[in-house]
C-alpha positions in Angstrom: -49.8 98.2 63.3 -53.2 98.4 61.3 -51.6 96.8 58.2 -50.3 93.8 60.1 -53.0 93.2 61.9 -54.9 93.4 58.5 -52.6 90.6 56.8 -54.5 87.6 56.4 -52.6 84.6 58.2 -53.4 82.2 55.6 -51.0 83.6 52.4 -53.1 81.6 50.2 -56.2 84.2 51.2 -54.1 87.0 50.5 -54.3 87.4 46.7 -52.0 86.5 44.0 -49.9 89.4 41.8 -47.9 89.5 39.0 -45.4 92.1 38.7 -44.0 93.0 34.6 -40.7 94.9 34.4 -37.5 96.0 32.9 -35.5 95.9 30.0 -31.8 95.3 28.7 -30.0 94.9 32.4 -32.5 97.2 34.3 -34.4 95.4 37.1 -34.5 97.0 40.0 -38.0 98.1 39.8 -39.6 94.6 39.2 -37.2 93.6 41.9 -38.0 96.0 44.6 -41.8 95.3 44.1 -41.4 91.8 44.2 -39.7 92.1 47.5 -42.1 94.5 48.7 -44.6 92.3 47.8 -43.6 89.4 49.8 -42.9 91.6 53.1 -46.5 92.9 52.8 -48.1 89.9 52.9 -49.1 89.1 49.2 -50.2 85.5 48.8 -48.1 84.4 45.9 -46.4 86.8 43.6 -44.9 86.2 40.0 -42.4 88.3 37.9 -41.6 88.5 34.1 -38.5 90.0 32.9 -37.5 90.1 29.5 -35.7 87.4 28.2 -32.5 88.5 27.3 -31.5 89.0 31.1 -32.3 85.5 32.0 -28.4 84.6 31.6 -27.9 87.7 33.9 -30.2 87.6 36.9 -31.4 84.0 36.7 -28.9 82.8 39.7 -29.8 86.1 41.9 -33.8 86.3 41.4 -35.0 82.6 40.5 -38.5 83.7 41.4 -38.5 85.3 37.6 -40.0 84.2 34.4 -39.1 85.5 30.8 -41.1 86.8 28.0 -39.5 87.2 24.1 -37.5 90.4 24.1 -36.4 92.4 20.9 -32.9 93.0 20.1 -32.8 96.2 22.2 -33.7 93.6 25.2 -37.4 95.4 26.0 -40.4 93.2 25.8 -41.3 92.1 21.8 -44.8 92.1 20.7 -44.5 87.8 21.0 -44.0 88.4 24.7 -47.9 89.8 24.9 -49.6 86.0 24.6 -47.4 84.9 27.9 -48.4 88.2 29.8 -52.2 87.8 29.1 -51.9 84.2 30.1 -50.2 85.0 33.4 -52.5 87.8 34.1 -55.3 86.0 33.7 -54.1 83.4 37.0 -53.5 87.0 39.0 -55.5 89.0 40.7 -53.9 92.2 39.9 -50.8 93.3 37.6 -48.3 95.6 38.5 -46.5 97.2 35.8 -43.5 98.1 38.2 -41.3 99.7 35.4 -37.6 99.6 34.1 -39.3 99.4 30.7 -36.8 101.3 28.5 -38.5 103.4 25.8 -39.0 100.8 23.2 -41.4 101.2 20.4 -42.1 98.1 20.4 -43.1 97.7 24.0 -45.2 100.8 23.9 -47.6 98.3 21.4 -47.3 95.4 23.7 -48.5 98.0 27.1 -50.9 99.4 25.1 -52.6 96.3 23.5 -52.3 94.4 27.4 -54.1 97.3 28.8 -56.9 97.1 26.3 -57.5 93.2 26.2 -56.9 92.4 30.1 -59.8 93.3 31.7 -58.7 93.1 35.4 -56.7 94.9 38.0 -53.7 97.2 37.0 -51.4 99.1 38.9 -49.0 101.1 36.3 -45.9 103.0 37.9 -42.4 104.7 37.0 -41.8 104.7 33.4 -44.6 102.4 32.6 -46.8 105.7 33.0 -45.1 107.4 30.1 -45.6 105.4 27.4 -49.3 106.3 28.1 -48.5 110.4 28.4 -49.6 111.1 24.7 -52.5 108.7 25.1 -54.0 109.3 28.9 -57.1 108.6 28.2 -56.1 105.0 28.0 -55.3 104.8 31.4 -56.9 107.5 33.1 -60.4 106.4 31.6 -60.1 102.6 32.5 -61.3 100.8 35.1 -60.0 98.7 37.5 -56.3 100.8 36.9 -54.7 102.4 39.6 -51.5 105.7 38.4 -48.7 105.8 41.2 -47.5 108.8 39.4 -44.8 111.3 40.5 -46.3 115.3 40.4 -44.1 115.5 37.0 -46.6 112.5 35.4 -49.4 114.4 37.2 -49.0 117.8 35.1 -48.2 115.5 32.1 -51.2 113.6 32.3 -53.6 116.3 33.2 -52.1 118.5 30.0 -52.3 115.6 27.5 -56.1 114.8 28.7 -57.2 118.3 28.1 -57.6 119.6 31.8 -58.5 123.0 32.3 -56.1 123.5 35.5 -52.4 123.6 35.9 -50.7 121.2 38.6 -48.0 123.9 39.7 -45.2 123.0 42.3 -45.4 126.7 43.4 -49.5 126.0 44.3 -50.3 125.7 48.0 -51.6 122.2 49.6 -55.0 123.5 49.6 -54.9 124.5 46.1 -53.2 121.3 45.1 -56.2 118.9 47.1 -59.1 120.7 45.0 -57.4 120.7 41.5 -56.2 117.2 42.1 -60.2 116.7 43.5 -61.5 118.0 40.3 -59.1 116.3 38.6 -60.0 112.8 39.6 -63.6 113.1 39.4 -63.1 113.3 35.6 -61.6 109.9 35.4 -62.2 106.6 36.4 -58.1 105.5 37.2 -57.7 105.8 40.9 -53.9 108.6 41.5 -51.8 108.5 44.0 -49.4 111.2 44.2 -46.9 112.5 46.6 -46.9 116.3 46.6 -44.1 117.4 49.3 -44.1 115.5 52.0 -47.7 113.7 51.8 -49.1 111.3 49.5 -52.5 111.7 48.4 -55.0 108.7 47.2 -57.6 109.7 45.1 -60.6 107.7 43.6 -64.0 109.4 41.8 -62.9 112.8 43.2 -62.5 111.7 46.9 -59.4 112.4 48.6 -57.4 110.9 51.4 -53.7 112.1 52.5 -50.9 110.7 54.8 -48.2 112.4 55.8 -45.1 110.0 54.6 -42.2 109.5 57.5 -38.8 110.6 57.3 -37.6 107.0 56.5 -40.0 106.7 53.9 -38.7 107.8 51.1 -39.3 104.8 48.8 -43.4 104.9 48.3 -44.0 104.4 44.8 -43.8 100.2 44.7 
C-alpha cells in the first residue's frame, strides 16, 4: 500500500528507464522488466534488443528498439554508440539480462559501464561478464548488483574478500559478512538469502521477508 501511495500521479514525474537485454531469441528478461516497469509506475521506459530478433519479436513487443548484433545475435561493439546515446535521455539503465556469453558483448558492457556515468542496475547474466573483473562494478558508483547468493560468493571471491558466503551459514552470520562485505564497496547488493531479501548500501542493512507468491524478485 506504501508503494502506491508513493507512485507519483503524474508518469511524466516518475523518471524515465531504459532497460538493455537479450541475445539470439532470448528476451524474456528485458521483457519481464519492461512490464514490470510499467505496472510500478515508471514514467516512460525504453528497451534495446539486439537486432537480429527484430523480425522475431517486433509484432509482439513494439515498445523495442534494436542495436547492431554480431552474427551469434548478441550485442556488436557498433551497438555501444546507440546505447550511450539512449542512456544519456534515461535516468537509470537496467541491464535486465538474456545476454548470452558473447565476447564481443563482454567489451561493449564493460566499455558502457566505464563511459556512462549515471544510474545502473546490472542483473541475471549481465553480472557475470563482470565475475573476473568485480571491481568494475562493485567499486562504481551510482550501480546497484541484484545478484543471486551464487554471484554473491563469486563476487566476493574474485574481489579478494577475506570471508566465505556459505549456504550452510546461519542468518545472523550471513547479515554481518554480507555487512562487512558491502562497506568495502561502493555498488549497492541486493540479495535474497532463503526466504528474505537483503538491500545493502555502505555497509547498512535492511531485510524483508519475500511472500509466498513472490517468487519473481530479481527485475
Amino acid at each position: 500500500e506504501a508503494l502506491l501511495w508513493s507512485r507519483p500521479e503524474n508518469r511524466l514525474h516518475a523518471g524515465k528507464l531504459l532497460i538493455i537485454g537479450g541475445s539470439g531469441y532470448e528476451f524474456k528478461a528485458p521483457a519481464n522488466a519492461y512490464g514490470d516497469a510499467l505496472h510500478a509506475g515508471i514514467g516512460v521506459a525504453k528497451v534495446i534488443l539486439p537486432d537480429s530478433m527484430k523480425k522475431v519479436v517486433a509484432d509482439i513487443f513494439p515498445e523495442a528498439d534494436y542495436a547492431p548484433t554480431t552474427p551469434s545475435g548478441s550485442f556488436a561493439r557498433l551497438s555501444l554508440a546507440q546505447i550511450l546515446d539512449t542512456a544519456e535521455w534515461a535516468d537509470g539503465v537496467l541491464l535486465a539480462g538474456n545476454f548470452g556469453r558473447n565476447s564481443e558483448t563482454a567489451i561493449v558492457l564493460e566499455d558502457f559501464l566505464e563511459k556512462y556515468k549515471g544510474n545502473v542496475t546490472l542483473t541475471h547474466d549481465a553480472v557475470d561478464f563482470f565475475l573476473n573483473n568485480s571491481s568494475a562494478i562493485l567499486n562504481r558508483r551510482k550501480t546497484t548488483l541484484v545478484i543471486s547468493f551464487t554471484q554473491l560468493q563469486k563476487l566476493a571471491m574474485h574481489s579478494g574478500f577475506t570471508k566465505a558466503f556459505t549456504f550452510s551459514m546461519d542468518m545472523l552470520r550471513f547479515v554481518e559478512t554480507f555487512h562487512d562485505f558491502s562497506q568495502m564497496h561502493s555498488a549497492n547488493l541486493i540479495v535474497k538469502f532463503g526466504d528474505t531479501l537483503f538491500v545493502a548500501k555502505n555497509g547498512k542493512i535492511s531485510s524483508t521477508k519475500l511472500e509466498e507468491d513472490k517468487k519473481i524478485w530479481r527485475v
